[in-house]
Backbone as JSON, one array per atom type, in Angstrom:
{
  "sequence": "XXXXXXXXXXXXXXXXXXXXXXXXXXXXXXXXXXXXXXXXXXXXXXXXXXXXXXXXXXXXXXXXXXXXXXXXXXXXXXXXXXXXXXXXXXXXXXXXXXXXXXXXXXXXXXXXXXX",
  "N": [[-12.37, 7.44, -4.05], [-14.68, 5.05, -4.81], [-15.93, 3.53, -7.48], [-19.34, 3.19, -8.06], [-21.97, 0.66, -9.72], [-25.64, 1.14, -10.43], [-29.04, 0.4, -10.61], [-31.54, 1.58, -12.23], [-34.89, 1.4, -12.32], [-36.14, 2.12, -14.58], [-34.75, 3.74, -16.79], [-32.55, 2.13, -16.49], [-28.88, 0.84, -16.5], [-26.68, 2.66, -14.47], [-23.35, 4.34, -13.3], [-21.76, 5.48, -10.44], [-19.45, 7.15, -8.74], [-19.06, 7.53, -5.38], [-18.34, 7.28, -1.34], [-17.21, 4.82, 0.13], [-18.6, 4.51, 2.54], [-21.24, 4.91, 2.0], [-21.82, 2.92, 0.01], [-24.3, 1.18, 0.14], [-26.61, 2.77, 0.16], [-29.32, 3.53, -1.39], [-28.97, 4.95, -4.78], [-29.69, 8.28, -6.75], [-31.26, 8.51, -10.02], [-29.11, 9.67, -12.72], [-30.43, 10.48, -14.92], [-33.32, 10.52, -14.55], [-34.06, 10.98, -11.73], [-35.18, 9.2, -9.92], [-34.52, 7.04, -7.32], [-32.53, 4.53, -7.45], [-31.46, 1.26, -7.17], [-28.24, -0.51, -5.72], [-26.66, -2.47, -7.59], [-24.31, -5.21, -8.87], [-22.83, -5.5, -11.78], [-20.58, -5.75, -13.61], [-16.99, -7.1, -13.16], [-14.67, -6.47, -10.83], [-12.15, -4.02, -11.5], [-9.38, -5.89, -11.21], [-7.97, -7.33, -12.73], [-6.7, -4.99, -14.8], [-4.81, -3.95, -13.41], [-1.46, -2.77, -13.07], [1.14, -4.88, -11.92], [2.02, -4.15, -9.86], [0.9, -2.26, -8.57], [-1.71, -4.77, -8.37], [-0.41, -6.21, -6.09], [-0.32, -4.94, -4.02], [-2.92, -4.28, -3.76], [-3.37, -7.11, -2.87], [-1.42, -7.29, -1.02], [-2.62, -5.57, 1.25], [-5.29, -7.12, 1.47], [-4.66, -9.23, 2.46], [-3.55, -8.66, 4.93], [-5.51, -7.25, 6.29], [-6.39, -9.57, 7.18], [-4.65, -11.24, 8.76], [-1.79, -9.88, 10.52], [1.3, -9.47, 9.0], [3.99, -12.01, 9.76], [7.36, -10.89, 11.82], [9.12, -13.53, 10.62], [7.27, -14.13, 8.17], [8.2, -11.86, 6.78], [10.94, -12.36, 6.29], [10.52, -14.68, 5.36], [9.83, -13.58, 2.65], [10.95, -11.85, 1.44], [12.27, -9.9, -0.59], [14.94, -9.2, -1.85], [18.5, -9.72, -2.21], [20.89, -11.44, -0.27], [23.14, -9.98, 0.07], [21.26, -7.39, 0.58], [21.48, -3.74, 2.1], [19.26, -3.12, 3.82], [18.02, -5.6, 4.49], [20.01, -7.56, 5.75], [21.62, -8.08, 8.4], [23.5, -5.35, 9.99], [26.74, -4.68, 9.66], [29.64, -4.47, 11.93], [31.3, -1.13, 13.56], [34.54, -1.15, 12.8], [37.08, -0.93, 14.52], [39.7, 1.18, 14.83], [42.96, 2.49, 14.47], [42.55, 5.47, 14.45], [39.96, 5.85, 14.68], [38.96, 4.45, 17.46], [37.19, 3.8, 19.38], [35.42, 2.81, 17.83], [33.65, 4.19, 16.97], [30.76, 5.33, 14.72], [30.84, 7.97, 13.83], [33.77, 10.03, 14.03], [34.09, 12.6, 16.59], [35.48, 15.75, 15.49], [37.59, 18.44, 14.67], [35.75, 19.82, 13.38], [32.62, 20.53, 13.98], [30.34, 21.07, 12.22], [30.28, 19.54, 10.54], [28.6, 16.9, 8.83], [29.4, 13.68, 8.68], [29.37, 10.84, 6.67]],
  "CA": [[-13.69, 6.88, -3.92], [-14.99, 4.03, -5.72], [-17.44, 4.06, -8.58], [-20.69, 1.94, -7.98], [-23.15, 0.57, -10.48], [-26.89, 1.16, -9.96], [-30.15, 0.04, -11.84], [-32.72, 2.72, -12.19], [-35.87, 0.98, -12.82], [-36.98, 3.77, -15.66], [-33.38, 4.05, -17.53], [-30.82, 1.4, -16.94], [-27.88, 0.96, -15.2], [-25.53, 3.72, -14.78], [-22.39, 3.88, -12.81], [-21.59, 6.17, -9.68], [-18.66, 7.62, -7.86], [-19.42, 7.4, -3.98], [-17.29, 7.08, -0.6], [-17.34, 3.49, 0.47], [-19.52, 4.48, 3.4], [-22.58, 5.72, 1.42], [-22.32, 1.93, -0.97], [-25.35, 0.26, 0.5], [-27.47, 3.28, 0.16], [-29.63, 4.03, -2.99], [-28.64, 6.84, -5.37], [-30.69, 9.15, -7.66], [-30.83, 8.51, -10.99], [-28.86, 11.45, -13.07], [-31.7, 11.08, -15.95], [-35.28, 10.86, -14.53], [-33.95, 11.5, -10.31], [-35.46, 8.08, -9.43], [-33.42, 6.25, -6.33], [-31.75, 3.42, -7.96], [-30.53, -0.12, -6.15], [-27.23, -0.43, -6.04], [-26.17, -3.91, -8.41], [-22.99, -5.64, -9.73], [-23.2, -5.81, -13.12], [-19.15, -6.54, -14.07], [-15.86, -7.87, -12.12], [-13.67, -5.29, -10.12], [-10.91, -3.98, -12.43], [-8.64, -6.15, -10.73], [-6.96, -7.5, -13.79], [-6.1, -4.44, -15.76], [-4.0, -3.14, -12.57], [-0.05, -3.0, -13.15], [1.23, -5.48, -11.22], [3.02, -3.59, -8.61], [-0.91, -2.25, -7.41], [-2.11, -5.84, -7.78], [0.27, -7.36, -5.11], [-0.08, -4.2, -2.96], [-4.03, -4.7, -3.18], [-3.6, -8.63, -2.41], [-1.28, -7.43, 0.55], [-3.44, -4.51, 2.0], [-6.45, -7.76, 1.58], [-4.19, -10.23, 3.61], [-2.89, -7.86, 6.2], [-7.04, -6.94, 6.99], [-7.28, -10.51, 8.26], [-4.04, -11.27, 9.37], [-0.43, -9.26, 10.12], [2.53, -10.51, 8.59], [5.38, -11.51, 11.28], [8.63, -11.25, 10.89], [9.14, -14.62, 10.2], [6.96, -14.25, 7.04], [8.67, -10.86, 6.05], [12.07, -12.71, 6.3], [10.49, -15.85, 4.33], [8.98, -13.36, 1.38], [11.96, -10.76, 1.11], [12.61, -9.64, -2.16], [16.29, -8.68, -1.9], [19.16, -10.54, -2.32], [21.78, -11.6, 0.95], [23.84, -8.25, 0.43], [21.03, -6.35, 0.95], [21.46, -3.31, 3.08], [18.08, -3.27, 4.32], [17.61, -6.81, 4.85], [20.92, -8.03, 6.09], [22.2, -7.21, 9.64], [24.32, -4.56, 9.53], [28.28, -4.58, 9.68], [30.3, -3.76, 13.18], [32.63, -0.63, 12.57], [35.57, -1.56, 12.82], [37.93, -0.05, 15.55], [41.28, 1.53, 14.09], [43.59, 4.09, 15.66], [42.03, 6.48, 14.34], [38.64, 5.32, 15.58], [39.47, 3.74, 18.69], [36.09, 3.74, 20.03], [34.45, 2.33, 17.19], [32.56, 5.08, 16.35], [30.11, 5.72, 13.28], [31.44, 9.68, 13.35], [34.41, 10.55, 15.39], [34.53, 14.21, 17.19], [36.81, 16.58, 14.72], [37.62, 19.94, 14.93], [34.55, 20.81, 12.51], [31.55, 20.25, 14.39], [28.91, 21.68, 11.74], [30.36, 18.54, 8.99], [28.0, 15.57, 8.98], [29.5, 11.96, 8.73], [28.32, 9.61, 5.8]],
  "C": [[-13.92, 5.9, -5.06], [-15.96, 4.12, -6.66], [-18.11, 2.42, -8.51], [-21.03, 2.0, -9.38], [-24.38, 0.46, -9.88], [-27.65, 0.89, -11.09], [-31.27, 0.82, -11.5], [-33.66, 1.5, -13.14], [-36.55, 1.81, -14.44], [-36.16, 3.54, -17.01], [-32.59, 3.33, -17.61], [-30.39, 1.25, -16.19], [-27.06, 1.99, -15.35], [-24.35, 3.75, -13.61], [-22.36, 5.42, -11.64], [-20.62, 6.43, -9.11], [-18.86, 8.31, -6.02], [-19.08, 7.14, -2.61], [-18.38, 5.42, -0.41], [-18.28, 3.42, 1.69], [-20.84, 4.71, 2.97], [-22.71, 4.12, 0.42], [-23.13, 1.37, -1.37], [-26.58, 1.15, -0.16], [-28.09, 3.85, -1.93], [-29.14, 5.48, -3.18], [-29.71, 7.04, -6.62], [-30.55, 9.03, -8.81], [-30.41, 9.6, -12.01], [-30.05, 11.91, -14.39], [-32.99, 11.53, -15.24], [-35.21, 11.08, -12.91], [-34.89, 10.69, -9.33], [-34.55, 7.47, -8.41], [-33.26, 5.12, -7.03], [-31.01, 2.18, -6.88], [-29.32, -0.1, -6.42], [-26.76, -2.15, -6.67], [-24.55, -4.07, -8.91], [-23.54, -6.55, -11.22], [-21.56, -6.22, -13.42], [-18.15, -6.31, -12.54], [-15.51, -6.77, -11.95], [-12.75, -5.53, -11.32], [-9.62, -4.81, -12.58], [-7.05, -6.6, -11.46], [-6.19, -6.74, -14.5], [-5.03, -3.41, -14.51], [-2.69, -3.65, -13.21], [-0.02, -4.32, -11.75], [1.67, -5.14, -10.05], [1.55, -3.16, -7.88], [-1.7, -3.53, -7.08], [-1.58, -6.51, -6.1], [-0.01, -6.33, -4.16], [-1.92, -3.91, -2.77], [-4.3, -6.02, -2.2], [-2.71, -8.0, -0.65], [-2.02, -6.46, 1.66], [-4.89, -5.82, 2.29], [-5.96, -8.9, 2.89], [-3.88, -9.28, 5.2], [-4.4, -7.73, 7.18], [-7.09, -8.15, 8.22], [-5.85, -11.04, 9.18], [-2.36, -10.95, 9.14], [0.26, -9.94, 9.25], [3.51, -10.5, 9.64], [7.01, -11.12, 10.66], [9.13, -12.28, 10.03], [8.08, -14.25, 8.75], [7.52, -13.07, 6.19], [10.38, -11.61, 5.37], [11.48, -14.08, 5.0], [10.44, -15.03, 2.6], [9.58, -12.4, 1.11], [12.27, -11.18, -0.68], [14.02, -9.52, -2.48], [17.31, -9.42, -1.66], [19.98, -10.37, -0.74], [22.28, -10.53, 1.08], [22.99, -7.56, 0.86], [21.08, -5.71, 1.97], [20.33, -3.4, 4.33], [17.25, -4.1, 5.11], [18.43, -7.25, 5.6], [21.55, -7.41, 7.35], [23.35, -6.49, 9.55], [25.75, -4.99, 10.49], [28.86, -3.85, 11.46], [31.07, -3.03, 12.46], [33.43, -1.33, 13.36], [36.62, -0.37, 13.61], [39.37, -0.01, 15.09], [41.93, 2.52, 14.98], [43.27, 5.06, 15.2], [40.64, 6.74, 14.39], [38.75, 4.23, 16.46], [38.35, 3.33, 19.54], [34.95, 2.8, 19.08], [33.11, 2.85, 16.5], [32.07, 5.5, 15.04], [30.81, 7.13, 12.61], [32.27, 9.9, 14.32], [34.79, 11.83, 15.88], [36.02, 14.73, 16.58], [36.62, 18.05, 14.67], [36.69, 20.64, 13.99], [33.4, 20.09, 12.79], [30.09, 20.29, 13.5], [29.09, 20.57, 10.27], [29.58, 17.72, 9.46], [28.74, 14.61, 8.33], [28.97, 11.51, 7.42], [28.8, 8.95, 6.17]]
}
């Protein structure tokens, strides 16, 4: 939840913790139990985030208004040409002892998993 600021006519401004659905609505002041407006008095934190939450606020803000396609995932990849992740993956390679081409080939120990 986010923390508001409010201005109690009486006392000040004081700051609130409040779900984002309740923002609009006045709150009580915790000294004198006055309803308070809700005001912006300073900037969103935005600056003192690490950078790794900045870019993943900016892309949770772009995504709201519009997806990303592939085409812009492929333009804005982080990872070099090798990567697994990024890079279409490798055909196996068919040998005589994988003749089929298979990722795992059927061996007399059914309960081993493959890497």
């Amino acid at each position: 939840m986010p923390i508001y600021e409010y201005d109690c006519a009486g006392c000040g401004d004081f700051t609130q913790l409040k779900p984002m659905a309740e923002r609009d609505q006045p709150c009580q002041c915790p000294a004198c139990g006055e309803l308070a407006v809700r005001v912006v008095l300073s900037a969103p934190g935005l600056a003192t985030l690490a950078g790794s939450q900045r870019r993943a606020h900016e892309t949770n803000e772009r995504s709201a208004h519009a997806p990303q396609t592939l085409a812009d995932y492929k333009a804005r990849r982080q990872h070099g040409a090798g990567c697994s992740c990024c890079a279409p993956s490798k055909p196996v390679e068919r040998t005589k002892a994988n003749p089929h081409g298979l990722k795992a080939s059927p061996s007399a120990r059914p309960w081993m998993i493959s890497h």
